[in-house]
Phi, psi and omega in degrees: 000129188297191147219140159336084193292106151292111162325158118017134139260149186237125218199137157260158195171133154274172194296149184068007192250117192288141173235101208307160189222094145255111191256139174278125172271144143235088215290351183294317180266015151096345198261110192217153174280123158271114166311128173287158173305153175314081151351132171271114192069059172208148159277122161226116159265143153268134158322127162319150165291191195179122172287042190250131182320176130308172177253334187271330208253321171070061171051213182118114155303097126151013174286167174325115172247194198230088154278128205249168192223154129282139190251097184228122198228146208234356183225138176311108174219187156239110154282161156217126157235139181273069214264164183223149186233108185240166138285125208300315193264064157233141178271354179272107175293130114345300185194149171224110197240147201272120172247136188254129182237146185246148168222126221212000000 
């Protein structure tokens, strides 16, 4: 079984201005966004978690939650990171979904 391609989120930013990425987990199952490899001349972190539901899911045991990453990039550019969604001990992506960021 193939995963799951997400259209694009397309996210604007100017240089130095952090940009929160939020995605929906399903960390009750085991299911979490894996960081892309790093970027040049970018930060990319996950966020303290925040017990805030999914939006699509409204929560819930063993429901959605919303994971989030910071983006801090420091030269005018076009990025694309890819996060992909797995269980860390399965080798198998689940789903990926491509955030395009212009940073102006």
């Amino acid at each position: 079984m193939g995963a799951i391609l997400h259209p694009p989120l397309h996210r604007q930013v100017r240089p130095g201005e952090p940009l929160v990425i939020e995605l929906e987990s399903m960390p009750g199952a085991g299911l979490r966004w894996r960081l892309p490899p790093s970027l040049p001349e970018c930060s990319l972190v996950e966020a303290p978690a925040q017990d805030r539901p999914s939006p699509s899911t409204g929560g819930g045991i063993g429901g959605g939650r919303l994971q989030r990453f910071v983006l801090t990039c420091h030269r005018a550019g076009a990025h694309r990171l890819l996060f992909e969604l797995l269980r860390p001990w399965e080798e198998e992506v689940r789903a990926i979904q491509p955030v395009e960021v212009d940073v102006r």
